[in-house]
Jmol script that loads the backbone (N, CA, C; Angstrom):
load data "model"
ATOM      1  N   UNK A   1      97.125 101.558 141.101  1.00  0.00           N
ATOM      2  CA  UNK A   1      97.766 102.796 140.751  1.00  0.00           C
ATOM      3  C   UNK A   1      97.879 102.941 139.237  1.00  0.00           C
ATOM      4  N   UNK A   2      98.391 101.775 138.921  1.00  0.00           N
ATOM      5  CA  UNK A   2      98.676 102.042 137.029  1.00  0.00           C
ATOM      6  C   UNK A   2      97.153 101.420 136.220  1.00  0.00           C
ATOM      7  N   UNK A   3      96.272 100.699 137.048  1.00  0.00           N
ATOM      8  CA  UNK A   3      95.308 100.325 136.322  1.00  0.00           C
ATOM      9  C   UNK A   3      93.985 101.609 136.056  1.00  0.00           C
ATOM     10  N   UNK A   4      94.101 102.922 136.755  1.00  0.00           N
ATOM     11  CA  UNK A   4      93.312 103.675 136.948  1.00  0.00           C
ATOM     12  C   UNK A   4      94.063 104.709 135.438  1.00  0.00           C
ATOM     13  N   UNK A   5      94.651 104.317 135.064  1.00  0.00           N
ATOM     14  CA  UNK A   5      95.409 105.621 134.027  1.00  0.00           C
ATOM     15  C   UNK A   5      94.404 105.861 132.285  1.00  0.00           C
ATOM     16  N   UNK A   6      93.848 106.576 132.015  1.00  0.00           N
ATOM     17  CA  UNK A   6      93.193 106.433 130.728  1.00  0.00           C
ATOM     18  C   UNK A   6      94.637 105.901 129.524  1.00  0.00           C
ATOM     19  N   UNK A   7      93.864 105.099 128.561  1.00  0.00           N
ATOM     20  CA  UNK A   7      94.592 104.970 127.572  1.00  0.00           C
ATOM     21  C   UNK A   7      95.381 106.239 126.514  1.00  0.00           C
ATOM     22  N   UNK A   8      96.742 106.025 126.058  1.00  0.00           N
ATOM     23  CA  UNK A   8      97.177 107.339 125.399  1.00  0.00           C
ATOM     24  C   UNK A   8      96.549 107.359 124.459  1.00  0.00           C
ATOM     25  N   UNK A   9      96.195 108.542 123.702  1.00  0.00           N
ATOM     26  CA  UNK A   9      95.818 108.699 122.286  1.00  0.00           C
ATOM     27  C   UNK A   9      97.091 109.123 121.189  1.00  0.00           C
ATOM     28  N   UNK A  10      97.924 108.029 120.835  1.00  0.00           N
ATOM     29  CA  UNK A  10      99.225 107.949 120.084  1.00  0.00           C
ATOM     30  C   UNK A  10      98.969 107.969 119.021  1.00  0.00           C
ATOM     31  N   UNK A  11      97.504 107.099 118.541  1.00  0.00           N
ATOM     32  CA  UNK A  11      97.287 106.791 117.351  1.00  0.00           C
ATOM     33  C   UNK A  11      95.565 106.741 117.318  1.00  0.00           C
ATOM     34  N   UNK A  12      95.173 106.929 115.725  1.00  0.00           N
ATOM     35  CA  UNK A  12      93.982 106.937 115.283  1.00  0.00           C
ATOM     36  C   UNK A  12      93.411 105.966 116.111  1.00  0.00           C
ATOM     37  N   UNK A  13      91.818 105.699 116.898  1.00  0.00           N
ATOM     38  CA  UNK A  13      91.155 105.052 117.500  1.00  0.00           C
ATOM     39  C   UNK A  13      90.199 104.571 116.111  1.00  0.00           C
ATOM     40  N   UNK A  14      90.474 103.229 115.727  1.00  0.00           N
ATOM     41  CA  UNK A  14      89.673 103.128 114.293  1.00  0.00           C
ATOM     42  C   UNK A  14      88.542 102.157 115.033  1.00  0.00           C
ATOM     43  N   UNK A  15      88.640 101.805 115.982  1.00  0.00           N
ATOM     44  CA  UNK A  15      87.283 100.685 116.409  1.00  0.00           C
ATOM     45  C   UNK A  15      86.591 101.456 116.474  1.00  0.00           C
ATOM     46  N   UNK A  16      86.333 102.760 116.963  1.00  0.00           N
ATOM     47  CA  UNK A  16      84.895 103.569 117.100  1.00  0.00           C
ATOM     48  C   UNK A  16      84.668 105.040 116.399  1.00  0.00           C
ATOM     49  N   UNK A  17      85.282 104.682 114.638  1.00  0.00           N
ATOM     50  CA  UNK A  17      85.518 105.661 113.736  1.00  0.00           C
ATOM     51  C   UNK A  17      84.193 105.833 113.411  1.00  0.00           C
ATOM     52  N   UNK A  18      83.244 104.438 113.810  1.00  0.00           N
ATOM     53  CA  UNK A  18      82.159 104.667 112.452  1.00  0.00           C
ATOM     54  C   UNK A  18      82.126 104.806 111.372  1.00  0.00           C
ATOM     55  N   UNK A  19      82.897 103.132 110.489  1.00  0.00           N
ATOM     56  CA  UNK A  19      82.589 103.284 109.384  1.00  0.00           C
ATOM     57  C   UNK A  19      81.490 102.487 108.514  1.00  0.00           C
ATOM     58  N   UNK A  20      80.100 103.140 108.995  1.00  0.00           N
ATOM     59  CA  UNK A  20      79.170 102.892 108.287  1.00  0.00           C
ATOM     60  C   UNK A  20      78.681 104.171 107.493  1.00  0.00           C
ATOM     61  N   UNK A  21      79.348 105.109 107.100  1.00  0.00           N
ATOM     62  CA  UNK A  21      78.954 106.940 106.888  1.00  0.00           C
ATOM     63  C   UNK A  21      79.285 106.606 105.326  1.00  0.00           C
ATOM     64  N   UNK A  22      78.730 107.400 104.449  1.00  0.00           N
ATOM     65  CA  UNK A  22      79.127 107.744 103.255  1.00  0.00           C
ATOM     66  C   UNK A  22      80.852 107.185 102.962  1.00  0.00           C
ATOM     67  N   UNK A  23      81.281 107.947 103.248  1.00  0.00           N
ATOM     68  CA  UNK A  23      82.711 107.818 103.165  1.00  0.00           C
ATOM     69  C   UNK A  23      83.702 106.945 103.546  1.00  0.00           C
ATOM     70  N   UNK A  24      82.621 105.432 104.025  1.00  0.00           N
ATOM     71  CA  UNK A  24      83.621 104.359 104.705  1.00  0.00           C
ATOM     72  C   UNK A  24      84.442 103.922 103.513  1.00  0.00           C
ATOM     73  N   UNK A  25      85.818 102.836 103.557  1.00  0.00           N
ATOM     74  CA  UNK A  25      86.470 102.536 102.974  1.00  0.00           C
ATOM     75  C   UNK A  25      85.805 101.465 101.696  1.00  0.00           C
ATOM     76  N   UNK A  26      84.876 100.579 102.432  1.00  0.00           N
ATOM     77  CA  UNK A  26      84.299  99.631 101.351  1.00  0.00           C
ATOM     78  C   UNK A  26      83.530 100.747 100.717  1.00  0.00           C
ATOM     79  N   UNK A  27      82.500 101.749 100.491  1.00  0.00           N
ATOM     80  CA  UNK A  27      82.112 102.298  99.630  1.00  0.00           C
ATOM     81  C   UNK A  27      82.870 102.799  98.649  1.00  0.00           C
ATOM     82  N   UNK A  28      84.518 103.561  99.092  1.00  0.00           N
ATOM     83  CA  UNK A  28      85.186 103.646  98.003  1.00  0.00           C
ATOM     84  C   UNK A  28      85.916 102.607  97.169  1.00  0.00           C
ATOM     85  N   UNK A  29      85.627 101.523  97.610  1.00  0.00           N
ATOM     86  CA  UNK A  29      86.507 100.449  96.773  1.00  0.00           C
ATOM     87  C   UNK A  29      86.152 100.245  95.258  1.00  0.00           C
ATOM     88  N   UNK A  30      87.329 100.099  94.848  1.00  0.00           N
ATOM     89  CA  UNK A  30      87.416 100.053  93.276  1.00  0.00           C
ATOM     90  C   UNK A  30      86.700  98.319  92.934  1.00  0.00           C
ATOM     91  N   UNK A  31      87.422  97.485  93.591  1.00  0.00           N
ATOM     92  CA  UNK A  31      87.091  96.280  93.110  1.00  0.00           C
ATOM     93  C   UNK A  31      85.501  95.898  93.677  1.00  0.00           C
ATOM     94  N   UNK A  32      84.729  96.643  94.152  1.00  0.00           N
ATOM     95  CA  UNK A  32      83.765  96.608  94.052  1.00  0.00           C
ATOM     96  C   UNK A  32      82.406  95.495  93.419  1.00  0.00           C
ATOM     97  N   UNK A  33      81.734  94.160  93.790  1.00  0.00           N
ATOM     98  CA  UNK A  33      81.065  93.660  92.938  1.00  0.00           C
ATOM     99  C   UNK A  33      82.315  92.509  92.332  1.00  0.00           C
ATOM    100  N   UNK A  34      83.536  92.753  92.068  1.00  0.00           N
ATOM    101  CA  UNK A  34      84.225  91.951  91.636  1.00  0.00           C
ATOM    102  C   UNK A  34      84.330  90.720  92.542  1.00  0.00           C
ATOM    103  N   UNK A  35      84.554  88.988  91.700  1.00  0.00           N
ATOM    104  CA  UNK A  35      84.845  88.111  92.926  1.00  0.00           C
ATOM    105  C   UNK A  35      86.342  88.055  92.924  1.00  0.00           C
ATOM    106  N   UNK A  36      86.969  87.376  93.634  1.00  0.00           N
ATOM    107  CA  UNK A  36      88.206  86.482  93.736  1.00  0.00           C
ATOM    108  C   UNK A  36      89.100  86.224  92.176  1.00  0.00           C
ATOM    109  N   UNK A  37      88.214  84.965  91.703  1.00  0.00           N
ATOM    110  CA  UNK A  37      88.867  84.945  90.429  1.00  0.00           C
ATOM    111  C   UNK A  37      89.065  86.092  89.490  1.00  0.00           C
ATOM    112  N   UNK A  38      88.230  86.926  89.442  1.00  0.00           N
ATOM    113  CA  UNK A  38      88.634  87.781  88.401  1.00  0.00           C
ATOM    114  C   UNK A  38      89.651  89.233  89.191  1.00  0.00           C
ATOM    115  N   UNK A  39      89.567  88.887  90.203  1.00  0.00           N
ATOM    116  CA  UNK A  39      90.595  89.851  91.094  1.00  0.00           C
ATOM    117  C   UNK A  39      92.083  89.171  91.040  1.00  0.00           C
ATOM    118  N   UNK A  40      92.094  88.039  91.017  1.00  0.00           N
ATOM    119  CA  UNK A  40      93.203  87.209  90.995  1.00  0.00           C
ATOM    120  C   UNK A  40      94.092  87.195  89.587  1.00  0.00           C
ATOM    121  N   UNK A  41      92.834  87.702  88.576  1.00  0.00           N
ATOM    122  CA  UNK A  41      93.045  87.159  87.223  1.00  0.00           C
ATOM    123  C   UNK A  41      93.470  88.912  87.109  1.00  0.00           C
ATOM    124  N   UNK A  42      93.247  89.609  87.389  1.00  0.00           N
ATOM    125  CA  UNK A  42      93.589  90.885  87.032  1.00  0.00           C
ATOM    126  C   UNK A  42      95.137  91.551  87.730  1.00  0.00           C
ATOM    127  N   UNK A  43      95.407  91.080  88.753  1.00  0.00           N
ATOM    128  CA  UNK A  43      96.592  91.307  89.860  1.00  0.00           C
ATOM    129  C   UNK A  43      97.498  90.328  89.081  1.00  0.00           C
ATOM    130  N   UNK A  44      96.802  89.314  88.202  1.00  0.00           N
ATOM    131  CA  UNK A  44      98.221  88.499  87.666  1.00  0.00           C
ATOM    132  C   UNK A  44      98.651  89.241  86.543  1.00  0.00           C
ATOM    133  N   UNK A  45      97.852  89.861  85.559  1.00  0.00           N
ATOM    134  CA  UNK A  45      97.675  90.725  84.208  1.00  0.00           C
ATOM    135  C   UNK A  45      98.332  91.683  84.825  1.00  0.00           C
ATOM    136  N   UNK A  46      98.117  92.861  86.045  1.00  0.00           N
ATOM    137  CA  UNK A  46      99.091  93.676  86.260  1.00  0.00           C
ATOM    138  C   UNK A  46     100.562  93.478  86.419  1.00  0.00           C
ATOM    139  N   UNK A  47     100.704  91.929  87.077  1.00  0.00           N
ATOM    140  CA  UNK A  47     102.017  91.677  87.564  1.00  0.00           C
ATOM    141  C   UNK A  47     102.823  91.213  86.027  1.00  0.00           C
ATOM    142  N   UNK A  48     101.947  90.795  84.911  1.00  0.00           N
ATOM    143  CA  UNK A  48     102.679  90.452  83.674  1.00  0.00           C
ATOM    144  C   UNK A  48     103.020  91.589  83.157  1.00  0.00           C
ATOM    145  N   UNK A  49     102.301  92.402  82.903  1.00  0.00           N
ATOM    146  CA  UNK A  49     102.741  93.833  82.628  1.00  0.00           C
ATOM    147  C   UNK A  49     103.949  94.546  83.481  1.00  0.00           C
ATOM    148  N   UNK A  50     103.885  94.771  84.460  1.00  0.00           N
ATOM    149  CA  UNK A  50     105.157  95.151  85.129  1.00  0.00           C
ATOM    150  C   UNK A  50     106.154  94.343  84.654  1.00  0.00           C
ATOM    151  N   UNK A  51     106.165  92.823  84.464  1.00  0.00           N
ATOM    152  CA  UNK A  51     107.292  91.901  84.635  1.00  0.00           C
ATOM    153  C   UNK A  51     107.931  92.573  83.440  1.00  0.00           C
ATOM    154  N   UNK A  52     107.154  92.634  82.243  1.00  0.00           N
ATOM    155  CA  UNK A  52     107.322  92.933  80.730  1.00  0.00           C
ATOM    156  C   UNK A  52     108.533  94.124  80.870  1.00  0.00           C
ATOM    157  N   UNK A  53     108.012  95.259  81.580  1.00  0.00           N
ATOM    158  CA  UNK A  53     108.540  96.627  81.606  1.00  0.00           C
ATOM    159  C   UNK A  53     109.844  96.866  82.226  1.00  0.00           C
ATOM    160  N   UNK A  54     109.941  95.939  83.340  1.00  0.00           N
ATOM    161  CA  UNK A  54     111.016  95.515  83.765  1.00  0.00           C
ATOM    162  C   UNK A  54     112.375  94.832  83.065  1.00  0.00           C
ATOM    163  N   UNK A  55     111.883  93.690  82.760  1.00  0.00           N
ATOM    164  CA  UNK A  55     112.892  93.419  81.198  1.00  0.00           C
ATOM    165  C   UNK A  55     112.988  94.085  80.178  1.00  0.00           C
ATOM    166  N   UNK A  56     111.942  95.260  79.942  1.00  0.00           N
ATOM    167  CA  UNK A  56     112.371  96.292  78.856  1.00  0.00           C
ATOM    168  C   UNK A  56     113.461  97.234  79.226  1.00  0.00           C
ATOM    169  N   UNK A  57     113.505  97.282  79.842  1.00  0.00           N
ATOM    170  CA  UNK A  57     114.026  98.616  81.090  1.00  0.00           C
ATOM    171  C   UNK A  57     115.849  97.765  81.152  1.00  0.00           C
ATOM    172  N   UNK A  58     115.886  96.396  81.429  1.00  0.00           N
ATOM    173  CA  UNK A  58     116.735  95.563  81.677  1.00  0.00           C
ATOM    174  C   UNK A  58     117.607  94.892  80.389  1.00  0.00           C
ATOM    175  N   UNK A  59     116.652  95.217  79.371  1.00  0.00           N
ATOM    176  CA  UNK A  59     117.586  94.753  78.111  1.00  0.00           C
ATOM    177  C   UNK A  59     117.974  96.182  77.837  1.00  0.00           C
ATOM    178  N   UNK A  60     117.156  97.308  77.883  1.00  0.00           N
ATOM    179  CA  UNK A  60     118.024  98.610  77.137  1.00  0.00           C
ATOM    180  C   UNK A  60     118.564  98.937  77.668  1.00  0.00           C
ATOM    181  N   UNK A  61     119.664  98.200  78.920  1.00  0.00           N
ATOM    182  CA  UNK A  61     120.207  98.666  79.771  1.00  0.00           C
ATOM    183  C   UNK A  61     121.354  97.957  79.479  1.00  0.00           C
ATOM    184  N   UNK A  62     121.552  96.755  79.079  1.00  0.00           N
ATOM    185  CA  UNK A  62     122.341  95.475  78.535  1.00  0.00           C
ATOM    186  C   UNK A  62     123.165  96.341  77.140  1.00  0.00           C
ATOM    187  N   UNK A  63     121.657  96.487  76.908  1.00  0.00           N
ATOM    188  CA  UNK A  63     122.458  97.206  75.021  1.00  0.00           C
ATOM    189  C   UNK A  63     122.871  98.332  74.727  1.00  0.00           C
ATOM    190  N   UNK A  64     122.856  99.172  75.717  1.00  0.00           N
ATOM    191  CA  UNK A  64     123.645 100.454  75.843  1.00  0.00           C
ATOM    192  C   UNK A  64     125.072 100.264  76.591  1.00  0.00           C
ATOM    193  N   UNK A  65     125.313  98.886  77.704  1.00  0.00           N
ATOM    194  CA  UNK A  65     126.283  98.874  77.889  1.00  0.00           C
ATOM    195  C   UNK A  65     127.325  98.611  76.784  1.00  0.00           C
ATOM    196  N   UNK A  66     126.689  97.254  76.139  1.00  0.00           N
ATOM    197  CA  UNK A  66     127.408  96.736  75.366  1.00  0.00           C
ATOM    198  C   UNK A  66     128.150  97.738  74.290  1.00  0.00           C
ATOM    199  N   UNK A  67     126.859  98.527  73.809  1.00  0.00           N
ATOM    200  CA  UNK A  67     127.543  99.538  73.086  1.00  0.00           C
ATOM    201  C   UNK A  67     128.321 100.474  73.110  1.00  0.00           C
ATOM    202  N   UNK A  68     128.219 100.588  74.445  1.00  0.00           N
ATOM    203  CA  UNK A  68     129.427 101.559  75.487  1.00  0.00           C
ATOM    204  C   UNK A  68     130.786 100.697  75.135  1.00  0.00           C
ATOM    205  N   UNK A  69     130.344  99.424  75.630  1.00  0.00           N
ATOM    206  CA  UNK A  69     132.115  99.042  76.000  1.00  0.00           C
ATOM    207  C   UNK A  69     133.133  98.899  74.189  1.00  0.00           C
ATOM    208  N   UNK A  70     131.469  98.486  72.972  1.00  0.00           N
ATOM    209  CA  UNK A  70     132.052  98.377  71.881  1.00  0.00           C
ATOM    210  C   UNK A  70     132.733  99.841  71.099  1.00  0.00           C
ATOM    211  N   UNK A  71     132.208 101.429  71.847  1.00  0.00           N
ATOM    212  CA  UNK A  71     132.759 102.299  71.127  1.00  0.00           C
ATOM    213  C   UNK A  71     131.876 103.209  70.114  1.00  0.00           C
ATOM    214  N   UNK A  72     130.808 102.737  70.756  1.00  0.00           N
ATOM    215  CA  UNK A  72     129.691 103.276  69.406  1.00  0.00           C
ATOM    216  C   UNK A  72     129.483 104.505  70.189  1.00  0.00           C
TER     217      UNK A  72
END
end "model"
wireframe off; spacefill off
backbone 0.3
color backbone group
């Protein structure tokens, strides 16, 4: 009785999208040609940069209090 029921369509069916067309996902990829290490080496360079901006963000946040509580 319940084994005869077609499957719901709730969600995108991506096993039989066909992505071998122009427009599959690996053709748009940025990292493209890139290996590992230099993908690794670049995701760490982004994450130093954020870290940086973050403590910028975190000290002028320190030194405006301070200057708050001193009256300036």
């Amino acid at each position: 009785m319940f084994a005869n029921q077609p499957p719901r369509r709730d969600f995108a069916d991506t096993l039989t999208a066909g992505n071998d067309g122009p427009w599959a996902w690996a053709a748009l990829s940025r990292q493209e040609g890139i290996d590992a290490n230099e993908l690794t080496a670049t995701t760490d360079a982004e994450d130093r940069h954020l870290l940086g901006l973050v403590l910028c963000a975190a000290a002028a946040t320190l030194l405006l209090a301070v200057a708050a509580s001193l009256g300036f």
